[in-house]
N, C-alpha and C positions, 0 to 999 in steps of 0.2 A: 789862140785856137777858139773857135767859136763853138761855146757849150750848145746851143741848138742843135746841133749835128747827134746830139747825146742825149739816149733816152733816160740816162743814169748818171750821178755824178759820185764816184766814191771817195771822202775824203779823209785822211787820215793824218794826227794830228797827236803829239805826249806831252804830258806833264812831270814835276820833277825832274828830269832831264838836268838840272843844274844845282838843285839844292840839296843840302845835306839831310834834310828832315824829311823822313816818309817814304812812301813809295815812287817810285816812275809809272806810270799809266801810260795807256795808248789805247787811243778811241779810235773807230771805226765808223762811217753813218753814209749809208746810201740815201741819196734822195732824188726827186726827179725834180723838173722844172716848175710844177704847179707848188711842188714843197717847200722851193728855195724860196722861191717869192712868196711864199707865205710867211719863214721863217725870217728873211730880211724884213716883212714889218713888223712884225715881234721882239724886233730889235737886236736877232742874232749877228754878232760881230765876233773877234779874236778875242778870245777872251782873259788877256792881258789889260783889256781896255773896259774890265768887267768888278763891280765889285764880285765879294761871297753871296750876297743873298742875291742878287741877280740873276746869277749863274746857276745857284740851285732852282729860280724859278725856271728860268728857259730851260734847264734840263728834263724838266717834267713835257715840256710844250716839243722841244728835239724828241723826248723817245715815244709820242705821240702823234707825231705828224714826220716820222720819216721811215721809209720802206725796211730798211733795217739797219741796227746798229751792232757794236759787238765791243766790250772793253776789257783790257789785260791790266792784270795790276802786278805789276814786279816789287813781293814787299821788301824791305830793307835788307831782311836775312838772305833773303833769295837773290837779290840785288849784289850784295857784297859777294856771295860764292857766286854767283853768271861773270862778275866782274874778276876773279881772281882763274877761273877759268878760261874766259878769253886771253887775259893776259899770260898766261903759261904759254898760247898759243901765238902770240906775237900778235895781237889783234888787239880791239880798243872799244873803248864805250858806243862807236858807232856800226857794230857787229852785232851790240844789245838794239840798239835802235833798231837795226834794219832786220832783224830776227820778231823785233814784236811789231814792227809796222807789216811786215807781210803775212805772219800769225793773225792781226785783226782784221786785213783787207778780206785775205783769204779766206776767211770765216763768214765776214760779209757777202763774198759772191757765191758760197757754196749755199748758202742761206737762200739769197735772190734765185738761183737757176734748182734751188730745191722748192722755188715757191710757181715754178715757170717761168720765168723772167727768160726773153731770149732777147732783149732789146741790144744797142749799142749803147758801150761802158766804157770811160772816162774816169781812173785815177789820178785824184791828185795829191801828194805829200810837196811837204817841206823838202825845201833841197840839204844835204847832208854829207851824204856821199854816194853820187847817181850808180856808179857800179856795184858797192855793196848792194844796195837795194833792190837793185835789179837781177843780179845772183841771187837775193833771196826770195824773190816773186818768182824767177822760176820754177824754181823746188816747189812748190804749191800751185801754182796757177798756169796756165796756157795764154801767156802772154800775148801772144800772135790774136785769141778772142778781145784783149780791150785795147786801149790807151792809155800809159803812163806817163802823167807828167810830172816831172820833179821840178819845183822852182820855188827861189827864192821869195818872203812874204805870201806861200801858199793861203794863210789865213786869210787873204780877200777871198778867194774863193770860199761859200757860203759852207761849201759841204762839212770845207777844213777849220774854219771856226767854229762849226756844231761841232766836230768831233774835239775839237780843242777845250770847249764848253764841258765836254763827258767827264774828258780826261783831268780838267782843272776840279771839277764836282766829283771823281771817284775817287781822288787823292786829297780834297778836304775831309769828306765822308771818313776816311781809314783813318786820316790823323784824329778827327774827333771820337772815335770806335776803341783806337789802343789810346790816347788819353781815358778814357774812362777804363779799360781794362787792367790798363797798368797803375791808375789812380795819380797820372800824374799830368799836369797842362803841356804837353808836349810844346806847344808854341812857346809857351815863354821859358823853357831852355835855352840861355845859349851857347849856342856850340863850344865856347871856351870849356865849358862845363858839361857836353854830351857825354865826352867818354868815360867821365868817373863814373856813369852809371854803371850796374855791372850788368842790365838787359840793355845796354845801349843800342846791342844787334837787333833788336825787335824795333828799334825805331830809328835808326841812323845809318846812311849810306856811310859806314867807316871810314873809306878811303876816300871822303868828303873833306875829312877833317883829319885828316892825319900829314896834310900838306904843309 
């Protein structure tokens, strides 16, 4: 689909999603076309392909040079009861996803159409599970106003690597924040040895580690 057609590109993108340590995030980050290209020579890409200090610098330069952004942080505790919750309900870690990706989208365009924005909008996420997600954009958003595309390696698109950048710097940010809170190098835990803590809840996706 040809992003020209789009005066807005929103992309949306999480971290932790697979590790035991920390919270799960989910970023949000509108930009237009004069943004993107400024932010691809800044050298924003996926940021899997990013160190730590990289990614804290470009984060300063994303929430700087884009129209708006917005990020959710699911901490561990909160994380383990969301997650024992759905599952009472016969549903799955991909009900937490599509719950906080259209909590941040959402929040993004209520932001843009509160600031006057009446342009043409272009979501992009990661593909996951396209029906969840799009039950969940309903319930918030007037679908029929944008474009949603879910696809696979969403992180080319510029929008979904900023927000991948947010997501990856607001779940370093928390792990370094309760490391100091709790007095302990959360990283160099490992997990064989998470649960003996006894606030392991304050910093361990439980049912990470009890596989």
């Amino acid at each position: 689909m040809n992003d020209t057609l789009f005066d807005v590109i929103i992309g949306s993108d999480e971290a932790g999603k697979g590790e035991w340590l920390g919270p799960m995030t989910i970023a949000a980050v509108a930009i237009n076309p004069q943004q993107s290209y400024f932010l691809i020579n800044q050298g924003v890409m996926d940021s899997k392909e990013l160190n730590v200090e990289t990614i804290m610098r470009l984060t300063d330069i994303i929430k700087a040079n884009c129209l708006v952004y917005h990020i959710i942080t699911i901490t561990p505790r909160r994380f383990n009861e969301f997650l024992k919750e759905v599952r009472k309900e016969g549903k799955s870690l991909n009900d937490i996803l599509a719950w906080g990706h259209a909590k941040a989208i959402s929040q993004v365009y209520k932001e843009l159409k509160a600031k006057g924005f009446a342009g043409k909008v272009k979501v992009v996420i990661d593909e996951f599970d396209q029906l969840k997600m799009e039950k969940r954009l309903r319930r918030v958003i007037e679908l029929s106003k944008l474009v949603v595309e879910q696809k696979p390696r969403a992180e080319e698109e510029i929008a979904v690597a900023a927000a991948s950048i947010l997501a990856r710097a607001a779940r370093e940010v928390w792990i370094d924040r309760q490391s100091k809170k709790l007095g302990l190098d959360l990283r160099k835990i490992p997990p064989t040895e998470a649960l003996s803590y006894k606030n392991s809840e304050e910093f361990a996706k439980i049912s990470f580690l009890q596989h």
